[in-house]
C-alpha positions as CSV (number, residue, x, y, z in Angstrom):
1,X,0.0,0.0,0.0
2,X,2.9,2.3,0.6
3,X,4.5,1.6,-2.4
4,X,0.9,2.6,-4.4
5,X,0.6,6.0,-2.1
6,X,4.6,6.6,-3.2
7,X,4.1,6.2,-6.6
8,X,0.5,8.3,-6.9
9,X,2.8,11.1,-5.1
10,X,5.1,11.0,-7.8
11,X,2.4,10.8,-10.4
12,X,0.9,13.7,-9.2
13,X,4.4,15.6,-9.0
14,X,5.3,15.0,-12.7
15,X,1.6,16.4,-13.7
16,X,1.9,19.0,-11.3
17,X,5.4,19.7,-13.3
18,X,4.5,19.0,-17.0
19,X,1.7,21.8,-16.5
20,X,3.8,24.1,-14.7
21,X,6.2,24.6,-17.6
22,X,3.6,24.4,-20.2
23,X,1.7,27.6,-18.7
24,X,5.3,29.0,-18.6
25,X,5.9,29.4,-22.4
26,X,6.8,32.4,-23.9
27,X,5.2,34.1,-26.7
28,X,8.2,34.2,-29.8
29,X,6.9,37.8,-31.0
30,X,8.6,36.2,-34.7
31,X,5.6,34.0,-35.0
32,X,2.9,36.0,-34.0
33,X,3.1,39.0,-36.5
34,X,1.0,38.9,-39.0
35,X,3.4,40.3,-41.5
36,X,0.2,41.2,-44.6
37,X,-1.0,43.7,-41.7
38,X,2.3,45.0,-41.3
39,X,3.2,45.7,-45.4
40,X,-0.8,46.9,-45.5
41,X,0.2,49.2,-42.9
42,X,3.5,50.7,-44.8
43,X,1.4,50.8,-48.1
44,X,-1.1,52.7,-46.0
45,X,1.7,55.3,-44.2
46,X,2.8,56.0,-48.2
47,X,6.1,53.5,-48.3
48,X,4.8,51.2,-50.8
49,X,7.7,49.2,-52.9
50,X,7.9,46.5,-55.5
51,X,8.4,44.0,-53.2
52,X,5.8,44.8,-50.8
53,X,3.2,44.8,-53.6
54,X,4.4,40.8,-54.7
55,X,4.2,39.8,-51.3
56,X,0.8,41.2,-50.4
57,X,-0.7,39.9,-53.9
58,X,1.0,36.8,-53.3
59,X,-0.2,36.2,-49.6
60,X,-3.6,37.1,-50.7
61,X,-3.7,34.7,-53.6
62,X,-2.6,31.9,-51.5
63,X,-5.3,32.9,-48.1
64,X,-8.4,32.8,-51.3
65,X,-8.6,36.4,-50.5
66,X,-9.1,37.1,-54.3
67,X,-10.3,40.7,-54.2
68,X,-7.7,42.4,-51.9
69,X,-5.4,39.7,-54.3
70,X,-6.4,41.1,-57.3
71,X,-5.9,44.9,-56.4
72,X,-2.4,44.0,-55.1
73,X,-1.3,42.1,-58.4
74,X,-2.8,45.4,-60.3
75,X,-1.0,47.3,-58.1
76,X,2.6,45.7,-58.7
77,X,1.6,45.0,-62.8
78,X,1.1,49.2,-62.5
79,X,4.7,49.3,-61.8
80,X,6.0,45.8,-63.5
81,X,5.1,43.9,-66.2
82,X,3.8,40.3,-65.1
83,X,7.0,38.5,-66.8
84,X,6.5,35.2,-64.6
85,X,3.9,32.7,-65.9
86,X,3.3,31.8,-62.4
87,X,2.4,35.0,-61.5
88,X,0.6,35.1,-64.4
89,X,-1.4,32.3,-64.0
90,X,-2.2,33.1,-60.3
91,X,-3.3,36.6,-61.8
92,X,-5.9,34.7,-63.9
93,X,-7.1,32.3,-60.9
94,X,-7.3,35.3,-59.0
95,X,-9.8,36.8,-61.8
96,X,-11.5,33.8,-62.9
97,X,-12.4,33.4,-58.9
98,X,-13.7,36.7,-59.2
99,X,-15.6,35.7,-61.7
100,X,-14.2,38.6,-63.8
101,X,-13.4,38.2,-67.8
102,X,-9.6,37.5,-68.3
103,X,-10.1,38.5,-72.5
104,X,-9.8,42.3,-72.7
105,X,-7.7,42.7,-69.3
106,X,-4.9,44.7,-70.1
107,X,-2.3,43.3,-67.4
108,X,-2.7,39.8,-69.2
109,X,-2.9,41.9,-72.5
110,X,0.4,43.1,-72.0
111,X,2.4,39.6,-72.2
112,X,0.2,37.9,-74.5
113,X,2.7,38.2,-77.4
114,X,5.9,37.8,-75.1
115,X,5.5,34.3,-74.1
């Protein structure tokens, strides 16, 4: 009987220990930022860039958020041509999910002949 009371004790303890450190975890700040909010924020304070633009269009594309993906691809084809059939092509899904006509667009227009 002592032997079962000993070993409940120590089951108890490494519970009692396994919690304790697990309510003890920090927060890595890395891994919490939500970085589309933070280059939506620069865009917004007037710092917009190239890279910025791809990232937000990109992000977009891949959460199905095809409207705030679509003005972000418009806004980087405004100040590069789409070169990259990938982007290309995730341009169109973006539009054909928006159920918008990708005949007479003029980003897609653009690199028709340059494939």
């Amino acid at each position: 009987m002592r032997n079962l009371s000993r070993f409940a004790c120590t089951l108890l303890f490494l519970f009692a220990s396994v919690s304790a450190v697990s309510q003890t975890k920090k927060t890595d700040v890395n891994t919490d930022v939500d970085l589309v909010k933070v280059y939506e924020q620069v865009v917004k304070e007037g710092y917009p860039t190239l890279e910025i633009y791809q990232e937000l269009a990109t992000a977009q594309y891949f959460r199905s958020n095809y409207a705030e993906a679509k003005k972000w691809f418009e806004k980087w084809f405004e100040m590069e041509e789409p070169k990259d059939k990938t982007v290309r092509h995730r341009y169109k899904q973006t539009l054909r999910a928006l159920k918008v006509s990708t005949k007479n667009n003029k980003y897609l227009a653009v690199t028709a002949g340059s494939n």
